[in-house]
C-alpha positions in Angstrom: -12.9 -83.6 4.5 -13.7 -81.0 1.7 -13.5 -82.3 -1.6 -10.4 -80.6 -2.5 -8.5 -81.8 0.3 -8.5 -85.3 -1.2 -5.3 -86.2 -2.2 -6.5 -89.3 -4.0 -8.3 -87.0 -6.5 -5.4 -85.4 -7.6 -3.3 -88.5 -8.3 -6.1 -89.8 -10.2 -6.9 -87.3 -12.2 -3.6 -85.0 -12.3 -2.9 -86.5 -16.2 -6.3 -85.8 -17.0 -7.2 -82.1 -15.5 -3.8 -81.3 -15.8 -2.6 -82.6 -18.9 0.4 -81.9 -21.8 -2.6 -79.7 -23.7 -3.4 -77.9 -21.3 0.3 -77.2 -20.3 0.8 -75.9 -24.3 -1.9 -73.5 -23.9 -1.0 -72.2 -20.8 2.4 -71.6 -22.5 1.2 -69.7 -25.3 -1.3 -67.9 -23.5 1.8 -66.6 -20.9 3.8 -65.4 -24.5 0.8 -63.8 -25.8 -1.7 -62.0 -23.3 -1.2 -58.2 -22.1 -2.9 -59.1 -19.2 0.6 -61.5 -18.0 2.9 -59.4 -19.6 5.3 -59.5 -16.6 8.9 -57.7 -16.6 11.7 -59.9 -15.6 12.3 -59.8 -11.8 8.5 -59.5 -11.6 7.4 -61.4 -8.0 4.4 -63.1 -8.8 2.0 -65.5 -6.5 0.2 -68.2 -8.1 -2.6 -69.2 -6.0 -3.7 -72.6 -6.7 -0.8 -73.0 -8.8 -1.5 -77.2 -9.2 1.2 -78.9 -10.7 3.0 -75.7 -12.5 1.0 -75.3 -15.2 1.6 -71.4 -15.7 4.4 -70.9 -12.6 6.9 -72.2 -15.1 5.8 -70.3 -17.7 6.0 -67.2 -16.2 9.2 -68.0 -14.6 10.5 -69.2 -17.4 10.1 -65.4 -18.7 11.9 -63.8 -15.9 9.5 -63.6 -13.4 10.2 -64.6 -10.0 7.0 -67.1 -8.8 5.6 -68.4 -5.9 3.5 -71.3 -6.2 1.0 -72.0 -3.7 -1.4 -75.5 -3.8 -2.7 -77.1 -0.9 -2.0 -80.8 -2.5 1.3 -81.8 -1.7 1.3 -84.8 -4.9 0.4 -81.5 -7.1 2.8 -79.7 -5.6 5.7 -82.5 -6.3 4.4 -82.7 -9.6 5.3 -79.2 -10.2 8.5 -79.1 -8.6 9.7 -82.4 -10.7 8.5 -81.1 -14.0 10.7 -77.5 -12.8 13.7 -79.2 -12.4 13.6 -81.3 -15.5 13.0 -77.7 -17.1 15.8 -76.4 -14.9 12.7 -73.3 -13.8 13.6 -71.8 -10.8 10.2 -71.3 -8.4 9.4 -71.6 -5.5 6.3 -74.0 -4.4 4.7 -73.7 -0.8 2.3 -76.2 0.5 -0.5 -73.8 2.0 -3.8 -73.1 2.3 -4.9 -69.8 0.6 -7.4 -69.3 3.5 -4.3 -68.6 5.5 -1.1 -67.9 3.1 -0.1 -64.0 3.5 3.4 -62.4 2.5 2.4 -58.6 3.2 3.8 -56.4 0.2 5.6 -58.7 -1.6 4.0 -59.4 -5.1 3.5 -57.2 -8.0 0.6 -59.8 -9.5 -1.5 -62.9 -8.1 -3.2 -65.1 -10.4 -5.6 -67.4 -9.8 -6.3 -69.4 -12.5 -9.1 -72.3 -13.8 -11.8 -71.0 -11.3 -9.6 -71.6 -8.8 -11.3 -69.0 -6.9 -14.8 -69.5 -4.9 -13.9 -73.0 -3.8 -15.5 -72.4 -0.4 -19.0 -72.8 0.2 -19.4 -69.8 2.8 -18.7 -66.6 1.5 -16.6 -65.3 4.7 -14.0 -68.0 3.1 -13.9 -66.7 -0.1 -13.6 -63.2 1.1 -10.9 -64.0 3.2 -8.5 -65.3 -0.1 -9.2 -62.0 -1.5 -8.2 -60.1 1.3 -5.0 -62.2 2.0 -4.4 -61.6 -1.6 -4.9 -58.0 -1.4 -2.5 -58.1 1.5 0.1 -60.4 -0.2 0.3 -57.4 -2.8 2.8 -54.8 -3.0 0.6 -51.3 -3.1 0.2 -50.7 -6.7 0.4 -54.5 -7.6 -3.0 -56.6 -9.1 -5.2 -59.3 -8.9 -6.2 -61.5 -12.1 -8.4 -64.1 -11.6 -9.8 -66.6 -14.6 -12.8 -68.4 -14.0 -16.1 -69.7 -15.3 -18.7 -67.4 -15.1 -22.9 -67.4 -15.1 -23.3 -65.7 -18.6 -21.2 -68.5 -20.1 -23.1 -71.2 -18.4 -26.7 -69.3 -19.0 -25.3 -69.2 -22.2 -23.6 -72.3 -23.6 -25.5 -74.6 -21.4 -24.0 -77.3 -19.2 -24.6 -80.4 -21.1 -22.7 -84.0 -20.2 -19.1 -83.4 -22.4 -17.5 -87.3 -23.4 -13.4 -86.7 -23.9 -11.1 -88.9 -25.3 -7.9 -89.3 -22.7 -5.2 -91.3 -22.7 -5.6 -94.5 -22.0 -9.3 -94.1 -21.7 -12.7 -91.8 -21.8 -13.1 -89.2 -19.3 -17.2 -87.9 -19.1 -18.4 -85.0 -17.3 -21.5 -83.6 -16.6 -22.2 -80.7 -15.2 -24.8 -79.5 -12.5 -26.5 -75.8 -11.4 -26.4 -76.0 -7.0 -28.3 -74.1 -4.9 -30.5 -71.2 -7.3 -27.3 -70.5 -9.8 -25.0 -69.8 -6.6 -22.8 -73.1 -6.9 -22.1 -75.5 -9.5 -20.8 -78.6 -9.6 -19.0 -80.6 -12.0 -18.9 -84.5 -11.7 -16.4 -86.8 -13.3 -16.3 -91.0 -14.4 -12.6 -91.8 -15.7 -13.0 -95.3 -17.2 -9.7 -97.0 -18.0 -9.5 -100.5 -19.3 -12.4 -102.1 -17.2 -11.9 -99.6 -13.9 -13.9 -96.9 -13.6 -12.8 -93.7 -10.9 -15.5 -90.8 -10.4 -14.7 -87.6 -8.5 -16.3 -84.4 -8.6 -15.7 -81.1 -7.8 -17.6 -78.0 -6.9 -17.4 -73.9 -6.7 -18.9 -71.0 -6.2 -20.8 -69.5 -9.6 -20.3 -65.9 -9.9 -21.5 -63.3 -12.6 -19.1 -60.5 -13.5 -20.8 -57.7 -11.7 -21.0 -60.1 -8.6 -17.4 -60.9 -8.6 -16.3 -56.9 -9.7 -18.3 -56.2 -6.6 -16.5 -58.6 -4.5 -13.1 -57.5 -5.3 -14.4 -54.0 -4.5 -15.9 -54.4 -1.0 -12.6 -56.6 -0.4 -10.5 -53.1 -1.2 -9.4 -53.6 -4.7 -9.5 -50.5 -6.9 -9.7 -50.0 -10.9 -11.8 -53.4 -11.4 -12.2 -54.3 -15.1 -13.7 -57.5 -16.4 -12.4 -59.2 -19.4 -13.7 -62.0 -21.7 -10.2 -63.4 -22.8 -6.7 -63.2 -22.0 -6.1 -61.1 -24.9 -7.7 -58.3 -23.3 -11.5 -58.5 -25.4 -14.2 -57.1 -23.7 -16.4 -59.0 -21.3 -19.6 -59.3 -23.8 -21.8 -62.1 -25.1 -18.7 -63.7 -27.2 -16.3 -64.1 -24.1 -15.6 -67.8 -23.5 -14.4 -67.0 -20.1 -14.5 -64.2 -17.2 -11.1 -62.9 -16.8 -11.4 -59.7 -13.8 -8.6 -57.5 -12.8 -8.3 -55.1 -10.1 -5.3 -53.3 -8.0 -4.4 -52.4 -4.8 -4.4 -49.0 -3.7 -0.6 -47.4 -4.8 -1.5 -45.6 -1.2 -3.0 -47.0 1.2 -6.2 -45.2 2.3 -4.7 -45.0 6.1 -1.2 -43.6 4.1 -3.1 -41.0 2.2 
């Protein structure tokens, strides 16, 4: 079993990764970046979409969302904390390996390095071409993840949090000649203590430019925030963007 197909993890740990914080932020960043500036009626696929965190958000500004996760207790999470919000989305249980709607969405996201979960490379390549598939011709890709130059540069030294109810510690490991890297947890609550790790591909942001090229995606631009600033040595994050053709190349 791969390590994300543990449902125990994401019981566990669902308050913790997922938690009221990070909900507020995703909330603000949905009202704020030009980079999610959706119209209303906009069809948008969230792929890893957890527990909702910016499906309702972006539904709850007009667009219409598809939420894909392949944890069903994520995926109930999400649909609960919808209807207390009375959000309309829609949440499929699916692997992103396999999910395709051709030409339906006008922008996936992928969010919280989300992306590169799979340790071969044929895997990962085959999300990006479902995705590319999923989109309506003209329609883009954003995916947000953490990158090489802000490991290289900010170092991945052991973090202590405080959480509720208890201390969350994690520490964070280079795999494999900076090509994977893995992050491992210790919850301690009281006097129990849960550990859990997880583990993705590393990218740089000419490797993963590339990679959304070769997969068929077209005007690929790299950003260092969701508020569009350039990719350069102050980006905190690697935010990349690219289209689908508006014409297919067998159209044209």
């Amino acid at each position: 079993m791969e390590w994300f197909e543990d449902e125990a993890l994401w019981v566990d740990f669902s308050a913790v990764f997922f938690s009221a914080e990070r909900a507020a932020a995703a909330e603000a960043t949905v009202a704020s970046s030009p980079l999610l500036d959706v119209p209303a009626g906009t069809e948008v696929l969230d792929l890893g979409c957890g527990p909702g965190t910016f499906t309702l958000p972006l539904a709850r500004r007009g667009a219409t969302v598809t939420g894909v996760d392949l944890s069903q207790a994520l995926l109930d999470r999400a649909r609960r904390e919808a209807a207390e919000a009375s959000v309309d989305v829609r949440l499929v249980r699916a692997d992103m390996r396999e999910f395709v709607e051709p030409d339906r969405f006008d922008l996936a996201i992928s969010m919280y390095t989300s992306f590169g979960l799979f340790t071969e490379h044929g895997q990962n390549m085959r999300v990006l071409h479902n995705a590319l598939a999923s989109l309506a011709p003209g329609g883009r890709l954003l995916i947000d993840l953490f990158c090489k130059e802000v490991l290289a540069r900010d170092g991945g030294e052991a973090k202590i949090f405080d959480v509720e109810g208890g201390t969350l510690t994690v520490r964070g490991t280079v795999l494999e000649d900076w090509t994977r890297f893995r992050d491992d947890f210790v919850l301690v609550r009281g006097n129990r203590a849960r550990t859990a790790f997880v583990e993705h591909t590393l990218y740089s942001a000419v490797e993963l430019k590339a990679l959304l090229g070769e997969a068929g995606f077209v005007d690929v631009v790299c950003y260092g925030g969701f508020g569009g600033e350039p990719f350069d040595n102050h980006a905190r994050r690697l935010i990349v963007v690219g289209s689908r053709p508006a014409t297919d190349r067998d159209d044209a």
